[in-house]
TIVEXLUM-963707 format. One record per atom (N, C-alpha, C): x negated, y, z negated. Coordinates in steps of 0.2 Angstrom, whole numbers, plus 5000, padded with zeros to 4 digits. Layout:
XYZ...
! end
This chain:
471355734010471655794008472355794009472755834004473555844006473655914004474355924007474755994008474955984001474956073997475456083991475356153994475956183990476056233990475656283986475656363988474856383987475056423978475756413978476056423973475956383964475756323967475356243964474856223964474456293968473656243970472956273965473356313962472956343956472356273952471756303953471356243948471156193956471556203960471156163964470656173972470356133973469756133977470056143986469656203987469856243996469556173999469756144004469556094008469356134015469556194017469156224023469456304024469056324026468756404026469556434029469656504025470356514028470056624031470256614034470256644038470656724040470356774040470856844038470756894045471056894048471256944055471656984054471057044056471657124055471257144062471857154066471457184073471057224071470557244078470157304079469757314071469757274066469457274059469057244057469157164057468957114055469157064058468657004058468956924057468356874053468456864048468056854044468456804039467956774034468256724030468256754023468956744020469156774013468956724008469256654008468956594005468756554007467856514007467656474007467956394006468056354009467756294007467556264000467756243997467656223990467756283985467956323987468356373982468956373978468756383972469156333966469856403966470656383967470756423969471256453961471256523962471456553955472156593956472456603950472856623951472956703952472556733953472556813957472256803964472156733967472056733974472756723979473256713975473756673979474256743981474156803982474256873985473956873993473156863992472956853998473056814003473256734000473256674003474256694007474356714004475156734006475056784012474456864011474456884017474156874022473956814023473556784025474156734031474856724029475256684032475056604028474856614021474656534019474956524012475656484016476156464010476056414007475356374012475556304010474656264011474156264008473656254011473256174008472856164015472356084010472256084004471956054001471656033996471255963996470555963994470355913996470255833992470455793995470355723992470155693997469355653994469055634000469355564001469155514007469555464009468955454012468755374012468355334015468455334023467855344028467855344033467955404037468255464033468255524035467855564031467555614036467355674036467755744035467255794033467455854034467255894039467655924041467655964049466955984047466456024042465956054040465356004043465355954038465155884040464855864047465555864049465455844056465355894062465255954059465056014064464155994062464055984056463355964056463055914061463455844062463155824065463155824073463755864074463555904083463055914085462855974077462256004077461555974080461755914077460655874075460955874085461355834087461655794093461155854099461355914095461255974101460255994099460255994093459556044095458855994096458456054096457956024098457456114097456856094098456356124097456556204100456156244096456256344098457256364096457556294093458456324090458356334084459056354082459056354075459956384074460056344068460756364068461156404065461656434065462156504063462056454056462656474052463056474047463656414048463656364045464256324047464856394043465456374049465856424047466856384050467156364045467756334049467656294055467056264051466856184055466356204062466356244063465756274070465156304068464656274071464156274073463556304078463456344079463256394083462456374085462256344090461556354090461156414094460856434090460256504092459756504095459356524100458756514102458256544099457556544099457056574096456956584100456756574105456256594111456456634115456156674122456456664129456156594132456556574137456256504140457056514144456856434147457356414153457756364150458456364149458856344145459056264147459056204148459156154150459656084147460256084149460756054148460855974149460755924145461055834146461855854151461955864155462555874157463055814155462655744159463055684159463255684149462655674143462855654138463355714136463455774138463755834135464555824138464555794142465255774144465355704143465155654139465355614138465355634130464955674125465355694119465955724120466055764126466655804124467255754127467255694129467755654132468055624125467555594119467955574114468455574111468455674110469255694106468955724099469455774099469355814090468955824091468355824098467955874093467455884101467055954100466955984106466256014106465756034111465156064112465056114117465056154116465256214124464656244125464256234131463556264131463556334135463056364138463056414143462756354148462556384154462556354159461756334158461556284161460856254160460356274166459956264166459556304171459656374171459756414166459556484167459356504161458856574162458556594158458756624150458656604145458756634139458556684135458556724130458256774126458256744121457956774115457656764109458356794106458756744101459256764097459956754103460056754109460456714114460656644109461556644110461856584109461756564113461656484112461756424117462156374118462456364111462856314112463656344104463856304104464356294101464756234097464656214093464956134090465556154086466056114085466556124083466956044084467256024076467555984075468456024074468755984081469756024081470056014074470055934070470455934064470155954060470455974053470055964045469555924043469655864046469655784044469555764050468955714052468855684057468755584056468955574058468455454060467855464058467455474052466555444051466455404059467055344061466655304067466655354074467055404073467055444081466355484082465955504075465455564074464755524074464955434073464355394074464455374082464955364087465055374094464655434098464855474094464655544098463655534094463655504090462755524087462555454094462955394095462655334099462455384106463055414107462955444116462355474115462155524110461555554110460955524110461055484108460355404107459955434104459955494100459255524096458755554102458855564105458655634111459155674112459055754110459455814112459555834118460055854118460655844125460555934125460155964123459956054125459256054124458956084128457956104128458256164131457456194128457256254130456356244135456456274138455656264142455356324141454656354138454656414138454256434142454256494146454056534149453356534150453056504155452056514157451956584160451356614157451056654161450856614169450856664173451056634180450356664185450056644188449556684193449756674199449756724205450256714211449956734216449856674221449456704227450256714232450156764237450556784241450356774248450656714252450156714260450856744265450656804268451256834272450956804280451356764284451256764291451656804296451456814301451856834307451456884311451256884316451056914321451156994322451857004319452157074320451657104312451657064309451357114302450557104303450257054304449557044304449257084311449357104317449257154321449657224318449957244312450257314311450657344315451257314318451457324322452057364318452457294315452857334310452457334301452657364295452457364290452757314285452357264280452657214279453257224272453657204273454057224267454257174264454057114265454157044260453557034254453157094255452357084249452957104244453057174243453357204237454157174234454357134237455157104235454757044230454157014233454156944227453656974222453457034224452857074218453557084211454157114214454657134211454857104207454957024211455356964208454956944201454356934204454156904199453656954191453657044194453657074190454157054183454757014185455257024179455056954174454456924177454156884170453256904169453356844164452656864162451956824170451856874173451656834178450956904182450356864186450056914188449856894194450056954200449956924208449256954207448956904211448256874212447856924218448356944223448056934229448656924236448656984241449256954244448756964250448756884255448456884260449056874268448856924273448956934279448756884285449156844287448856804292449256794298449156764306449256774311449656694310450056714317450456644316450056574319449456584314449056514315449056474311449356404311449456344305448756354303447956334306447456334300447656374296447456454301447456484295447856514288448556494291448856504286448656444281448456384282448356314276447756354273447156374276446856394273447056444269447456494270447456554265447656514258448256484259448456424254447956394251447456354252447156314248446656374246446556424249446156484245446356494239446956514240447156544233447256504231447356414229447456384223446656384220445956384225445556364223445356434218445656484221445356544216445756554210446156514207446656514203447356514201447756534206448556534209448856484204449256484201449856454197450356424202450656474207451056494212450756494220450856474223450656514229451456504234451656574237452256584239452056594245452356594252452456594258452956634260452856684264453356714267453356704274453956694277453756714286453756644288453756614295453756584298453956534296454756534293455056464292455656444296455756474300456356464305456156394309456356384314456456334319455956334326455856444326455556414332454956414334454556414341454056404339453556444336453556504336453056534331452956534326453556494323453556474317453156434313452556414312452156384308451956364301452356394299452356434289452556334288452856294288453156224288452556164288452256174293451756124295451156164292450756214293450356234289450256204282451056214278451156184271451156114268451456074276451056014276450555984277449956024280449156004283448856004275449156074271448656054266448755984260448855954263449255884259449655894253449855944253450455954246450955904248451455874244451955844245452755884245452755874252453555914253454155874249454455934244455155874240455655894243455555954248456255994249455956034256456456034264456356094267457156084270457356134266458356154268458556124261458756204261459356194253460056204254460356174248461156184253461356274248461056304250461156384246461156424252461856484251461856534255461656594252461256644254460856634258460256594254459656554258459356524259458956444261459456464266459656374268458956344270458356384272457856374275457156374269457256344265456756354259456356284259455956304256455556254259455156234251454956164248454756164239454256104240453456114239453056094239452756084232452356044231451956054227451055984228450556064228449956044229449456004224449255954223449155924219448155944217448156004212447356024208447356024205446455984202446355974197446855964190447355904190447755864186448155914187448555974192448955994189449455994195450056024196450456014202450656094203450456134210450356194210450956194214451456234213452156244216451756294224451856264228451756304235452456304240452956374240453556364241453456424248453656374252454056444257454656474258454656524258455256574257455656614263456156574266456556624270456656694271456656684275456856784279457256794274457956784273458356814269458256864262457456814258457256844254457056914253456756944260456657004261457257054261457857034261458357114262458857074257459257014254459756984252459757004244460057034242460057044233460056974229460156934231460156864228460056814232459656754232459556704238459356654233459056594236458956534231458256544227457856614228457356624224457456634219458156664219458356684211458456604206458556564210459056494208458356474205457756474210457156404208456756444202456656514204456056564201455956544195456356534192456356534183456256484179456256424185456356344186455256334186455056364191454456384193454056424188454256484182454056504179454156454171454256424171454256374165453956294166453656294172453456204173453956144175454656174175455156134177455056114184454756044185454556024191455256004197455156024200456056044206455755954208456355934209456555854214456955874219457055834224457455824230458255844226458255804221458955784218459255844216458555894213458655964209459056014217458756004220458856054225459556054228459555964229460155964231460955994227460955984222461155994217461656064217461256114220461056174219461756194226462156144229462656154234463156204231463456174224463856194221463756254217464256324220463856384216463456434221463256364225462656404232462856464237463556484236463956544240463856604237463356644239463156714236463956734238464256774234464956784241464756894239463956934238463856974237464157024232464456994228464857044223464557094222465057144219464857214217464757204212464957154204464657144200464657064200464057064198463756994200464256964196464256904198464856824193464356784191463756794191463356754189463456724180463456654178463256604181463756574186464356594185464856584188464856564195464556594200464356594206463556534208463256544201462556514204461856564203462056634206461556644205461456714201460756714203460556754195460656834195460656844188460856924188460056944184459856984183458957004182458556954181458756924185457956874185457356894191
! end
């Protein structure tokens, strides 16, 4: 491409989309992109601040910013996306679905190490809407290196660097322990906060059983509910340190495999992520920290959504979860900013 004056460019060919800002009115595009340009446009192009614009002559080895906003594009999608309008070289990708939104962190910051040219996503692990942006592609020059736009396609290796996971219907056993609610001493208030939580997806509580700070029985109420059908079976109560505590070991009698007891999240340092192995399937059995009972956000918020789509948690997941993990209670939540979740 070269510069001429917009006074000379009559008959010739727009090289990339120009652009019209009137505050508080518009910002939108006046000429396209191969817009053959005439001599009744060069008034706009003037108010516009453009005395002087591209025109295009193509050149081996380069791209056009449009071009190479497409091929950001392929780099990022993947199944339930779809994409905006290329528009002054960006890319927009859209989700179709709700689901859990899931981010290549390492290959996403290895595209954007190269130069000229960028992908800017929403945070990974949290939940999405149907028509929700997700990402962003954009090439900075006119003109980019064809060899930088096959670097950036090598880092993707042909597997997308954004997933969506969508949303399972969920069946939920609830097993509450503790001596003070199963003798009616006090009234339990940890049944109606996970009825709540998980009210906000597509989910149906099964059954919420009462038990005595006995490990059988709490194993049993456990494997009760997966045999009746449980997707979920949640634990509340007796995860602390001391000794009436038994909600821990109960979780490990039923042979589930423990990935996780202590997260680095405030509140919920004491959470506890199992999972029970039935008939070929992997039954998340999670015990739940006191905190969960009175705390406006805890790591329930973190894992819940992770749990409601089949995203199977690891050690590594958990750990992970340090950073961000400081509820610091705001009056308007900063989430994703802070970590955790705003209506999940």
């Amino acid at each position: 491409m070269k510069s001429v004056n917009i006074e000379e460019a009559v008959g010739q060919v727009l090289c990339h989309d120009i652009t019209q800002i009137i505050k508080d009115v518009k910002k939108d595009v006046v000429f396209k992109k191969g817009h053959v340009i005439k001599k009744e446009d060069i008034p706009v192009f003037l108010s516009v601040g453009k005395e002087h614009i591209y025109i295009w002559e193509k050149q081996d080895g380069m791209l056009h910013e449009n071009e190479a906003a497409d091929i950001l594009y392929n780099i990022c999608k993947n199944e339930y996306m779809k994409p905006s309008a290329v528009k002054e070289g960006k890319i927009e990708v859209i989700s179709e679905i709700d689901g859990l939104f899931k981010v290549d962190t390492e290959k996403l910051n290895e595209v954007n190490s190269i130069g000229d040219m960028m992908i800017a996503t929403r945070h990974g692990n949290t939940i999405v809407r149907k028509g929700d942006k997700l990402a962003g592609t954009r090439v900075i020059p006119l003109v980019i290196e064809e060899e930088k736009m096959k670097k950036a396609q090598e880092i993707g290796g042909g597997k997308p660097i954004l997933k969506i996971m969508p949303l399972k219907h969920k069946k939920i056993g609830i097993v509450t322990t503790g001596s003070e609610v199963f003798h009616r001493r006090i009234k339990d208030a940890f049944g109606p906060v996970i009825v709540s939580k998980f009210s906000e997806f597509d989910s149906e509580v099964i059954g919420q059983t009462i038990v005595d700070d006995n490990r059988e029985e709490i194993t049993a109420a456990i494997i009760k509910f997966i045999e009746n059908g449980a997707d979920i079976v949640v634990c509340t109560g007796g995860m602390s340190v001391d000794p009436d505590d038994r909600t821990p070991g109960a979780i490990k009698d039923t042979g589930a495999e423990i990935v996780s007891y202590g997260a680095p999240v405030l509140p919920g340092a004491m959470l506890l992520v199992s999972y029970y192995s039935y008939q070929g399937r992997k039954i998340p059995v999670i015990g739940l920290p006191g905190c969960v009972m009175y705390a406006k956000r805890t790591i329930f918020d973190l894992i819940l959504p992770r749990l409601m789509a089949d995203d199977i948690l690891k050690k590594s997941d958990i750990d992970k979860l340090g950073q961000g993990g400081l509820c610091l209670n705001c009056e308007t939540c900063t989430y994703p900013n802070c970590g955790f979740g705003k209506g999940m």
